[in-house]
PDB file of N, CA, C and O in Angstrom:
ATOM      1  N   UNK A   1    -227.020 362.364 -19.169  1.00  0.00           N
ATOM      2  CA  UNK A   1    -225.853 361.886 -19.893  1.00  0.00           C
ATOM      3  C   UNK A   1    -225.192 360.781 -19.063  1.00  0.00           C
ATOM      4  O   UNK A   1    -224.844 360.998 -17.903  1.00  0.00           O
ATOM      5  N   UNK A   2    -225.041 359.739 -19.587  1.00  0.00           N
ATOM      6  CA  UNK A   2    -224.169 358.885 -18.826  1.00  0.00           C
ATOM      7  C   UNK A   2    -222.769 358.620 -18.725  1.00  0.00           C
ATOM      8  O   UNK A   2    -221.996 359.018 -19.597  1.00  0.00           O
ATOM      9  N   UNK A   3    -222.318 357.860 -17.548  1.00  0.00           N
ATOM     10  CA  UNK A   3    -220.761 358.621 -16.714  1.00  0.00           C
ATOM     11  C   UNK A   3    -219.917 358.411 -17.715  1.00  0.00           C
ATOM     12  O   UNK A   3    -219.152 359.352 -17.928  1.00  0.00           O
ATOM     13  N   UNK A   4    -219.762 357.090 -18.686  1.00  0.00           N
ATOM     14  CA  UNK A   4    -218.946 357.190 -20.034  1.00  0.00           C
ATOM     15  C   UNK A   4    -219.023 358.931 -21.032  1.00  0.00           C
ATOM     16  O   UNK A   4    -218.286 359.906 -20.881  1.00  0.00           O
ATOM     17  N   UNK A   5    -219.958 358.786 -21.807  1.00  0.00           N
ATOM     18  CA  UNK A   5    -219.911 359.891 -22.631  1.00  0.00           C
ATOM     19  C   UNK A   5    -219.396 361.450 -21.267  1.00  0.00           C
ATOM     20  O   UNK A   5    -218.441 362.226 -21.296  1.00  0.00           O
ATOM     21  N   UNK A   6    -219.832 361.398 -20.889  1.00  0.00           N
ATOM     22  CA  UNK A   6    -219.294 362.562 -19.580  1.00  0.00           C
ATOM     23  C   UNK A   6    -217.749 362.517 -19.466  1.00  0.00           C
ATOM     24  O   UNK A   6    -217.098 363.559 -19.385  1.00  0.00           O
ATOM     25  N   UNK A   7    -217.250 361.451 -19.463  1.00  0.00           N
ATOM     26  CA  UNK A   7    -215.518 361.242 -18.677  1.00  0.00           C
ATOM     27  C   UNK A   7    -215.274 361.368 -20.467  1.00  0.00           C
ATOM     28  O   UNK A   7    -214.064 361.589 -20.529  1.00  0.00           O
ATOM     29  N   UNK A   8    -215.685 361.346 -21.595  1.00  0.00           N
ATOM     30  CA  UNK A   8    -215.048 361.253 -22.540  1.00  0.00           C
ATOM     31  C   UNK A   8    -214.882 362.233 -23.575  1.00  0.00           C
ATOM     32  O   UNK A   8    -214.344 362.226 -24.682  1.00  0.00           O
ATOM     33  N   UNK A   9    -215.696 363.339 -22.673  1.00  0.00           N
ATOM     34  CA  UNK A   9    -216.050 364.703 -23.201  1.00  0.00           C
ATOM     35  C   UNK A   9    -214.977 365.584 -22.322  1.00  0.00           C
ATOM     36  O   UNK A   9    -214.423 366.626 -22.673  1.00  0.00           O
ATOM     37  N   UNK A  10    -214.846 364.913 -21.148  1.00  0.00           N
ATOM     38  CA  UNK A  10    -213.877 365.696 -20.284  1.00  0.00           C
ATOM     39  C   UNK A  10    -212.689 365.067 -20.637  1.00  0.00           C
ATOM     40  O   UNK A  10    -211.758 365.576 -20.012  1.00  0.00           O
ATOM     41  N   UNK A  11    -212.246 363.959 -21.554  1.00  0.00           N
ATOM     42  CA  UNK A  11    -210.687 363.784 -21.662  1.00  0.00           C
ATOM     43  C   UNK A  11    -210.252 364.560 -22.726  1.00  0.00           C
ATOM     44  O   UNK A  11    -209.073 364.864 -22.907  1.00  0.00           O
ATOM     45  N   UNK A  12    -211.592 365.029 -23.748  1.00  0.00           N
ATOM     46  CA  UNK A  12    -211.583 365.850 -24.802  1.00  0.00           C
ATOM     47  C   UNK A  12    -211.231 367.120 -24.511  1.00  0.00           C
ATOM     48  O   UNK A  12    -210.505 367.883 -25.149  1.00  0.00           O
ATOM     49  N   UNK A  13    -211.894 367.305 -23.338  1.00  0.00           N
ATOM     50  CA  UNK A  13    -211.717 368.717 -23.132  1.00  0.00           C
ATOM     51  C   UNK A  13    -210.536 368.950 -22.469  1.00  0.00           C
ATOM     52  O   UNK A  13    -210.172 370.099 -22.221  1.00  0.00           O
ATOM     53  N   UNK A  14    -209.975 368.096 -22.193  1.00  0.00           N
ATOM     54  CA  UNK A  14    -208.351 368.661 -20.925  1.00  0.00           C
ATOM     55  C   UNK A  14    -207.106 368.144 -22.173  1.00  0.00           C
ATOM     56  O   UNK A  14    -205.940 368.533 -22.105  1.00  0.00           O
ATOM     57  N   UNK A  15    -207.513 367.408 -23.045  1.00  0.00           N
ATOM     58  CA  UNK A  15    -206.771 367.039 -24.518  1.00  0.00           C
ATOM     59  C   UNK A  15    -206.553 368.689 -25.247  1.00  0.00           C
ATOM     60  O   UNK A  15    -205.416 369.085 -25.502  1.00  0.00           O
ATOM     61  N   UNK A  16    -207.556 369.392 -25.477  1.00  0.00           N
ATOM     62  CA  UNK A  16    -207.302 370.868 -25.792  1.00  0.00           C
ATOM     63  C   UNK A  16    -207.022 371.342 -25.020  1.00  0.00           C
ATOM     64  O   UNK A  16    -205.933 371.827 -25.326  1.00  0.00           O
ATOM     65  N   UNK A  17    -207.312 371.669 -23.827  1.00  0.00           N
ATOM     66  CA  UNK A  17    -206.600 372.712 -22.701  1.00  0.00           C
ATOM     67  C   UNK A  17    -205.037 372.085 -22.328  1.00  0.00           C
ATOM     68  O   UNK A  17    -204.322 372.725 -21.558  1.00  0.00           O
ATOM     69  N   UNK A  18    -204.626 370.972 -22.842  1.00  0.00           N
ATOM     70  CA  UNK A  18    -202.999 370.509 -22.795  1.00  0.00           C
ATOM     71  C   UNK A  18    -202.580 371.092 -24.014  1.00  0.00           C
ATOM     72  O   UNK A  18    -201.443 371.565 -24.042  1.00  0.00           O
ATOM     73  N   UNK A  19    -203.227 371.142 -24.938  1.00  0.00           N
ATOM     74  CA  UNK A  19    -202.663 371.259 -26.187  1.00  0.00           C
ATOM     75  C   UNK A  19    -202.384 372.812 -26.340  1.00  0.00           C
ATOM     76  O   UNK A  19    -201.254 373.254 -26.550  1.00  0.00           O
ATOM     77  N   UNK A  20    -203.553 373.625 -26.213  1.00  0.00           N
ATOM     78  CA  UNK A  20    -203.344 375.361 -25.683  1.00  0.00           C
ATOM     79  C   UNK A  20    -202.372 375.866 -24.942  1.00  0.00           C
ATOM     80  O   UNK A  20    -201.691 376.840 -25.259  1.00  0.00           O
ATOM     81  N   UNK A  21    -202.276 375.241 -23.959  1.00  0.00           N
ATOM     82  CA  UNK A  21    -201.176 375.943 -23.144  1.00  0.00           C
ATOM     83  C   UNK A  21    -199.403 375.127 -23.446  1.00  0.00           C
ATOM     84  O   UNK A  21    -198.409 375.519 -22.834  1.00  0.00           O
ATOM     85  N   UNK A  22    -199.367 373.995 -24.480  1.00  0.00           N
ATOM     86  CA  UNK A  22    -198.376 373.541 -25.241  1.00  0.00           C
ATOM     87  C   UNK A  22    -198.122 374.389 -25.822  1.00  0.00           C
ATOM     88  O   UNK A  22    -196.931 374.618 -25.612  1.00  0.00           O
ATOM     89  N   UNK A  23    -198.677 375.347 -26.754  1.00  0.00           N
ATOM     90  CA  UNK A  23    -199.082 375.834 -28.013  1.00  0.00           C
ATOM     91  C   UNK A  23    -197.915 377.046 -27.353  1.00  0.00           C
ATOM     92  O   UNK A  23    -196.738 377.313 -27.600  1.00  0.00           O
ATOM     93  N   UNK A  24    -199.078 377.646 -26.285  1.00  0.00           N
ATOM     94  CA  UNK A  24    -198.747 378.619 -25.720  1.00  0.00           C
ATOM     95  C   UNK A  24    -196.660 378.478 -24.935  1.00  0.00           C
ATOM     96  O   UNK A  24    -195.496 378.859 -24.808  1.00  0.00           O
ATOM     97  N   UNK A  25    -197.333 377.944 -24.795  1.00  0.00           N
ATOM     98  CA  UNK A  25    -195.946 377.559 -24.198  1.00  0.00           C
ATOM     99  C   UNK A  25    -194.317 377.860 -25.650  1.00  0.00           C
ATOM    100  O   UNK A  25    -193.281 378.508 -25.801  1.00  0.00           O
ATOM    101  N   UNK A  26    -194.864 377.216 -26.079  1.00  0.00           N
ATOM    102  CA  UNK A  26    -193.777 376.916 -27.550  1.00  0.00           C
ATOM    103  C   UNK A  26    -193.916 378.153 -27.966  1.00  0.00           C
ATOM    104  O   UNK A  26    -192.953 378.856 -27.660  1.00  0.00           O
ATOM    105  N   UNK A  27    -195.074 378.892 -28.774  1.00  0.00           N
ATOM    106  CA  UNK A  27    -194.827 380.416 -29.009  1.00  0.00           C
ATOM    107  C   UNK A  27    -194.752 381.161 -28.109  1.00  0.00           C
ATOM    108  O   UNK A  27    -195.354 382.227 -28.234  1.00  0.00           O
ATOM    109  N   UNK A  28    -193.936 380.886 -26.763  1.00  0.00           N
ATOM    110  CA  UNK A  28    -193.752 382.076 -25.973  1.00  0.00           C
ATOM    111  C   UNK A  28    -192.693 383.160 -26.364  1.00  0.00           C
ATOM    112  O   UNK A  28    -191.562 382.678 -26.429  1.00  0.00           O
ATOM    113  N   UNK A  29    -192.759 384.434 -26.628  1.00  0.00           N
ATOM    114  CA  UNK A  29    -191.668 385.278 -26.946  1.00  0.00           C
ATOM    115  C   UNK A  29    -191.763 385.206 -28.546  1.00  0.00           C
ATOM    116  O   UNK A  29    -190.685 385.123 -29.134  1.00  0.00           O
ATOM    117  N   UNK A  30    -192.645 385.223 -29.122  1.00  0.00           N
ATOM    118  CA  UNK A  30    -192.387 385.350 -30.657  1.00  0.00           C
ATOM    119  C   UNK A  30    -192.887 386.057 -31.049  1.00  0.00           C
ATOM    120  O   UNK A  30    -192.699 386.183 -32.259  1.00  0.00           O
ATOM    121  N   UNK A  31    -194.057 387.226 -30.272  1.00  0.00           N
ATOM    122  CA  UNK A  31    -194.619 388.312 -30.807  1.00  0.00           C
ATOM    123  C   UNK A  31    -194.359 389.047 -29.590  1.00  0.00           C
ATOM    124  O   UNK A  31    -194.551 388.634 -28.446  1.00  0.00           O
ATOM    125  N   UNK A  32    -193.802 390.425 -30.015  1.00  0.00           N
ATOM    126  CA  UNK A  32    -193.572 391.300 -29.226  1.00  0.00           C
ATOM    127  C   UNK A  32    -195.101 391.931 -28.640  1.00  0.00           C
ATOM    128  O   UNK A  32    -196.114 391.483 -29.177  1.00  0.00           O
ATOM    129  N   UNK A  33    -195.260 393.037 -27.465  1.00  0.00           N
ATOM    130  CA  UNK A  33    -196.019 392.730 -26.490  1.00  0.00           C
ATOM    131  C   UNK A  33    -196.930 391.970 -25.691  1.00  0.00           C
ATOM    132  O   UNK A  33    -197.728 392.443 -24.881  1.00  0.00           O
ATOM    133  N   UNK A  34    -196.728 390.518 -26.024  1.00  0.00           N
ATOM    134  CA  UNK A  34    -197.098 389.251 -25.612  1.00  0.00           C
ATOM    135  C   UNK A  34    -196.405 389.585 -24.442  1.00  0.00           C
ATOM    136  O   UNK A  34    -195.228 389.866 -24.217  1.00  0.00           O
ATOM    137  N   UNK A  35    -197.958 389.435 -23.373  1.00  0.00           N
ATOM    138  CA  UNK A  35    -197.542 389.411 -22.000  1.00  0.00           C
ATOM    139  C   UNK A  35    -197.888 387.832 -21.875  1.00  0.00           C
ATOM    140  O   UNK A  35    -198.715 387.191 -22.523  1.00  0.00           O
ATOM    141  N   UNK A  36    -196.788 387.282 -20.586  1.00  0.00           N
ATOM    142  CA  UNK A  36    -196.440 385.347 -21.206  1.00  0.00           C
ATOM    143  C   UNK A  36    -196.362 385.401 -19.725  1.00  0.00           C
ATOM    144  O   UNK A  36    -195.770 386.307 -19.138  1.00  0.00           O
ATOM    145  N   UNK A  37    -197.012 384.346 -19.082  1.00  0.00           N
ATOM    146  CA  UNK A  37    -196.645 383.523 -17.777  1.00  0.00           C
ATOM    147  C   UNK A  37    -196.744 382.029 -17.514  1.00  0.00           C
ATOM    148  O   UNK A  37    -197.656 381.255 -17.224  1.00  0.00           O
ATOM    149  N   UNK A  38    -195.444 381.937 -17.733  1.00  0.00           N
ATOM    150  CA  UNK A  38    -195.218 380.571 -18.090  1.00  0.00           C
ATOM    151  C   UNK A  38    -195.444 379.658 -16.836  1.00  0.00           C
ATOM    152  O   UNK A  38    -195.559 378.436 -16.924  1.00  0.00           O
ATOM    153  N   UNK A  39    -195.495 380.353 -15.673  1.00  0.00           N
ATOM    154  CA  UNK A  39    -196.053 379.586 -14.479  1.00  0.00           C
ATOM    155  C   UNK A  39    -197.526 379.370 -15.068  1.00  0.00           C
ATOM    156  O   UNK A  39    -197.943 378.219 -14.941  1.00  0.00           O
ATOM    157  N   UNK A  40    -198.339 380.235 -15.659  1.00  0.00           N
ATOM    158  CA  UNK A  40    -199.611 379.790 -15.108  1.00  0.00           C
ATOM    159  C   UNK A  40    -199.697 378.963 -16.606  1.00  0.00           C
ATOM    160  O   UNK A  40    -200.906 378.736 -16.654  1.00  0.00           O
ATOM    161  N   UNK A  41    -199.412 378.679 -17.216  1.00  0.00           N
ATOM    162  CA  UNK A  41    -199.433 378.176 -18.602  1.00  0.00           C
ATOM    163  C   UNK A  41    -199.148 376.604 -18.031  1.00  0.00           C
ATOM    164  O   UNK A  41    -199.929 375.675 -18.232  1.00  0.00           O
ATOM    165  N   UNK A  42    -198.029 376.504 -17.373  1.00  0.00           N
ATOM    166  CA  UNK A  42    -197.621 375.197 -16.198  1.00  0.00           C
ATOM    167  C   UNK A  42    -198.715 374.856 -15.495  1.00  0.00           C
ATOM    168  O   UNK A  42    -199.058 373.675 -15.454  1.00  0.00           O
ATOM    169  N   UNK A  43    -199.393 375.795 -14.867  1.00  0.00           N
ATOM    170  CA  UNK A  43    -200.435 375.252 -14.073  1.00  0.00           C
ATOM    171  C   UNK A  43    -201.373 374.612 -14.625  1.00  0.00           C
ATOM    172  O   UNK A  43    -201.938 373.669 -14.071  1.00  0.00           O
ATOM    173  N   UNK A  44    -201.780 375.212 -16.260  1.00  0.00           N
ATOM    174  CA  UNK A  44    -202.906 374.879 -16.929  1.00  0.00           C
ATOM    175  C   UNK A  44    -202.786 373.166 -17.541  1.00  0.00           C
ATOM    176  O   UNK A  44    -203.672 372.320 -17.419  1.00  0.00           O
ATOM    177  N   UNK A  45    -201.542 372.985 -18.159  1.00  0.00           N
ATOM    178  CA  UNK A  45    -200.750 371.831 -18.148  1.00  0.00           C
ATOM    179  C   UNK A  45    -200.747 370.755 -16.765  1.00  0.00           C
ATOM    180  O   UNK A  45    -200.303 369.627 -16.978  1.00  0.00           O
ATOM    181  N   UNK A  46    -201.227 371.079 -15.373  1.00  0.00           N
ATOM    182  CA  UNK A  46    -201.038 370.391 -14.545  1.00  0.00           C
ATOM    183  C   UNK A  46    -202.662 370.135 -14.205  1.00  0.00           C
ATOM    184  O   UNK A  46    -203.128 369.118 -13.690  1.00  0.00           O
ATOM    185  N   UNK A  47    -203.142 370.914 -14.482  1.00  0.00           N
ATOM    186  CA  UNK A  47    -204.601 370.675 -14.214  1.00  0.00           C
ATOM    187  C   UNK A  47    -205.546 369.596 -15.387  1.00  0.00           C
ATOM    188  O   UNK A  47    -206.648 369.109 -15.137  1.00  0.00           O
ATOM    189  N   UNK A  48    -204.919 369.452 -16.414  1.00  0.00           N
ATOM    190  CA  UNK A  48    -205.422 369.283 -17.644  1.00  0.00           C
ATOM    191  C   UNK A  48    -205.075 367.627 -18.075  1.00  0.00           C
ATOM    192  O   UNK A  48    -205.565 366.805 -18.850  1.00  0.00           O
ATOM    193  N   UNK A  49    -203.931 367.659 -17.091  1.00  0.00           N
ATOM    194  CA  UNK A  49    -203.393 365.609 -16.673  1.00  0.00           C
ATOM    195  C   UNK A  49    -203.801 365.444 -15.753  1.00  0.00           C
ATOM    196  O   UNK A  49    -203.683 364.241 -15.519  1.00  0.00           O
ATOM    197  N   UNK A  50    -204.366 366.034 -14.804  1.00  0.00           N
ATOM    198  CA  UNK A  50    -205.143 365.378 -13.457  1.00  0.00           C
ATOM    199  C   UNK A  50    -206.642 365.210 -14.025  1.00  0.00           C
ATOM    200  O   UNK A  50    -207.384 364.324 -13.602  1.00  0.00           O
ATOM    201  N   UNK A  51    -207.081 366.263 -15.156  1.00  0.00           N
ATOM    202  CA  UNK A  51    -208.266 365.918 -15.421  1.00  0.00           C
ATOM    203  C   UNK A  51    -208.984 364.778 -16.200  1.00  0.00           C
ATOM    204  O   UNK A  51    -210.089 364.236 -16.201  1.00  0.00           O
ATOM    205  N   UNK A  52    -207.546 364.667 -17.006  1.00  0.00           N
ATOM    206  CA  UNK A  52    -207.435 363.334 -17.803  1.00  0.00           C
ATOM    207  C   UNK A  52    -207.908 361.637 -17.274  1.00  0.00           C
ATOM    208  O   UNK A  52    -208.668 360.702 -17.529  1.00  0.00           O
ATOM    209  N   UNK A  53    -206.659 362.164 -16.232  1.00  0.00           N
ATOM    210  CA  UNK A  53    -206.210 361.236 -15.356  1.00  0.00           C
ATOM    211  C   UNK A  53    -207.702 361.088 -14.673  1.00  0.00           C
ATOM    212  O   UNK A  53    -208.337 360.100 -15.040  1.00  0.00           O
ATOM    213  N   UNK A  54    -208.343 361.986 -13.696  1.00  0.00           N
ATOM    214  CA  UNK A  54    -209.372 361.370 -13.229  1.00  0.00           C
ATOM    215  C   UNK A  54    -211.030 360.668 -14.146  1.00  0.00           C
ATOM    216  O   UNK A  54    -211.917 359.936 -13.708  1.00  0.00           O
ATOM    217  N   UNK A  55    -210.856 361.274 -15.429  1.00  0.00           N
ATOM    218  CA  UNK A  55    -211.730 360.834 -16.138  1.00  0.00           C
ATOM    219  C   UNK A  55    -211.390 359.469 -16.824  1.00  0.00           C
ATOM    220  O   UNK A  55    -212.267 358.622 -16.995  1.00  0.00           O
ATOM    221  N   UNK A  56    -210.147 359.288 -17.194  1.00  0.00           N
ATOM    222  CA  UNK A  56    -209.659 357.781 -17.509  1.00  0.00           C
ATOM    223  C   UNK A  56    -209.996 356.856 -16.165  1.00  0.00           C
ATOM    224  O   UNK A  56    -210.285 355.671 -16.326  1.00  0.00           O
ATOM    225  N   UNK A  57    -209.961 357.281 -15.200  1.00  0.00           N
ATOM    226  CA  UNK A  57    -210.211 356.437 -13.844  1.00  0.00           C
ATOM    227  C   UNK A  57    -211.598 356.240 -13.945  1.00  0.00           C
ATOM    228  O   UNK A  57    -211.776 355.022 -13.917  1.00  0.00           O
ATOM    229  N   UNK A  58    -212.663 356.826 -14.048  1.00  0.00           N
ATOM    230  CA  UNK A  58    -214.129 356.562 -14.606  1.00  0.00           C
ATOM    231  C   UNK A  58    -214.232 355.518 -15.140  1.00  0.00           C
ATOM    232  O   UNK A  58    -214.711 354.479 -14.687  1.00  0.00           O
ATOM    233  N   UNK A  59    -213.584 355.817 -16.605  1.00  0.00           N
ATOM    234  CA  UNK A  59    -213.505 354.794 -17.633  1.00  0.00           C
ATOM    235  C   UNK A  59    -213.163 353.426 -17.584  1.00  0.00           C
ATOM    236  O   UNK A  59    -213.647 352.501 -18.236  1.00  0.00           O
ATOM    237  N   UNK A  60    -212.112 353.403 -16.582  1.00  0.00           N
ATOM    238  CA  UNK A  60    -211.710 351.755 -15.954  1.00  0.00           C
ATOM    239  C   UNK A  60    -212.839 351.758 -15.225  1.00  0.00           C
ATOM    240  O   UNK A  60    -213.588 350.873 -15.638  1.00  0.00           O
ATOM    241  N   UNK A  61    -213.372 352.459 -14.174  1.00  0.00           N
ATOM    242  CA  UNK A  61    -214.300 351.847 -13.189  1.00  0.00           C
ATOM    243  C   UNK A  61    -215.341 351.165 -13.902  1.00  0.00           C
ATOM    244  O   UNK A  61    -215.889 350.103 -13.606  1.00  0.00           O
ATOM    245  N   UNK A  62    -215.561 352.011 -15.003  1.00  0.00           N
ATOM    246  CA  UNK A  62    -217.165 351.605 -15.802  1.00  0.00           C
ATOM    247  C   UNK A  62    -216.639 350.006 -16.263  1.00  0.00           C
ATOM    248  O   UNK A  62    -217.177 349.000 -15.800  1.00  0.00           O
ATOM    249  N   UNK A  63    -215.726 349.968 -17.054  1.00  0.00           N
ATOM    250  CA  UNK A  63    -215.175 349.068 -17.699  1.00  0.00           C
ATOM    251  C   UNK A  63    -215.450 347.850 -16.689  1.00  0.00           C
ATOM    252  O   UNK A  63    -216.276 346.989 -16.991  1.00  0.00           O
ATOM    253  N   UNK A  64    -214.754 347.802 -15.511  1.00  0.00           N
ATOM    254  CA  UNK A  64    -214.726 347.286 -14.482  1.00  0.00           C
ATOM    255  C   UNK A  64    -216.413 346.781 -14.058  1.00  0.00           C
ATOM    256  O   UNK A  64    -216.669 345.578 -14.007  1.00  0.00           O
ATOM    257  N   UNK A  65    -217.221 347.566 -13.844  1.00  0.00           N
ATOM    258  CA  UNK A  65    -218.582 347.078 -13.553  1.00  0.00           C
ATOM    259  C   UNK A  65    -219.200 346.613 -14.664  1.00  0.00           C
ATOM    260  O   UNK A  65    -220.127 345.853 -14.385  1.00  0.00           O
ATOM    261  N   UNK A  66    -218.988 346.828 -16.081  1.00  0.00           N
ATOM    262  CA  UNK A  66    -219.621 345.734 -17.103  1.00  0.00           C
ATOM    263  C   UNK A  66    -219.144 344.578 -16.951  1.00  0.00           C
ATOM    264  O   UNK A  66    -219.767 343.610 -17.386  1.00  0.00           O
ATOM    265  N   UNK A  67    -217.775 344.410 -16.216  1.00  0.00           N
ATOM    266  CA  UNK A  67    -217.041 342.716 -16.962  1.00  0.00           C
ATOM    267  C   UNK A  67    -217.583 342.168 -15.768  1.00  0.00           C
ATOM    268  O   UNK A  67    -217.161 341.018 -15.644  1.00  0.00           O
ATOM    269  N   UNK A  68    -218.526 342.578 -14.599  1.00  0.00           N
ATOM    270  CA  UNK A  68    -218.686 342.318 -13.657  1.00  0.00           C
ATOM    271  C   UNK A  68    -220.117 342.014 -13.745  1.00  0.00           C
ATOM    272  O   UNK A  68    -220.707 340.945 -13.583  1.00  0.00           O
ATOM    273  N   UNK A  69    -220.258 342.398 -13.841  1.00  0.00           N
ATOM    274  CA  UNK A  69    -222.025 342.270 -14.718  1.00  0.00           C
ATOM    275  C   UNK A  69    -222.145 341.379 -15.846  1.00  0.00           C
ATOM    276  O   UNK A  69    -223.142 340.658 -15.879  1.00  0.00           O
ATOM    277  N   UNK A  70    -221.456 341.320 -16.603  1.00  0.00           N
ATOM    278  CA  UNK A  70    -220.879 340.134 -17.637  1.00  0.00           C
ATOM    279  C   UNK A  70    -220.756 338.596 -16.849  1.00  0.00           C
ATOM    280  O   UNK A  70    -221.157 337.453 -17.072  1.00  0.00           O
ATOM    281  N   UNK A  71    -220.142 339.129 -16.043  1.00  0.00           N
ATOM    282  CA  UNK A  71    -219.677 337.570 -14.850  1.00  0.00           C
ATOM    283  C   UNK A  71    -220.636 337.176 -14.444  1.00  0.00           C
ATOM    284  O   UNK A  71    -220.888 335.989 -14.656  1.00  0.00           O
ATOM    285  N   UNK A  72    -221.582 337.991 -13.692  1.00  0.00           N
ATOM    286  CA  UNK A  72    -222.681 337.207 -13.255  1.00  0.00           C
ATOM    287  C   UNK A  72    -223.562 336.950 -14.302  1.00  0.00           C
ATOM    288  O   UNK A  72    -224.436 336.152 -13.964  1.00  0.00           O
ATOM    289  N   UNK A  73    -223.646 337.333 -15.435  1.00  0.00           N
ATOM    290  CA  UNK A  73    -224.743 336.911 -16.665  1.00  0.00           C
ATOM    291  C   UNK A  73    -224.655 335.242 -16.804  1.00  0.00           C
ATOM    292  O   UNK A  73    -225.352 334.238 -16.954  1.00  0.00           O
ATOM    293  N   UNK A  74    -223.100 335.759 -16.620  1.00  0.00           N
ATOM    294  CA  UNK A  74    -222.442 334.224 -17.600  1.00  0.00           C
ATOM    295  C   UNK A  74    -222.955 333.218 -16.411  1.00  0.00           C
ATOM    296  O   UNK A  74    -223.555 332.258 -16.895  1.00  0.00           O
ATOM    297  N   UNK A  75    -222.876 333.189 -14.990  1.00  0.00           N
ATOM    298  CA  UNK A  75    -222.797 332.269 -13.947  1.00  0.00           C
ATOM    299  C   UNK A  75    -224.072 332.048 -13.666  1.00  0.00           C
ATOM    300  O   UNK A  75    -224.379 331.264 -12.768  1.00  0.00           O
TER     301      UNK A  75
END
């Protein structure tokens, strides 16, 4: 698989694991014996923008070595 489709499967995937523990977050306390830890629900939320974050950084790099590769075509 190449590093594009890879970083774009993983922004997919930390796009739902933000969105789950949003979810989670917002229905906290609305069904009784819902055991809720909103620390780790936070954590999941913090892990899930770094994962973003480092797979968007891929995405520029790649970006970055085509226009570069482009440059020397052109020259």
């Amino acid at each position: 698989m190449d590093p594009l489709s890879t970083a774009r499967l993983g922004m997919m995937f930390a796009t739902r694991q933000l969105q789950q523990a949003a979810d989670n977050v917002a229905q906290m306390g609305l069904e009784k014996g819902d055991s809720f830890d909103v620390t780790q629900e936070m954590v999941r939320m913090i892990e899930a923008k770094t994962a973003f974050k480092a797979n968007v950084s891929v995405v520029k790099f790649a970006d970055e070595m085509w226009d570069s590769l482009l440059q020397l075509q052109k020259d």
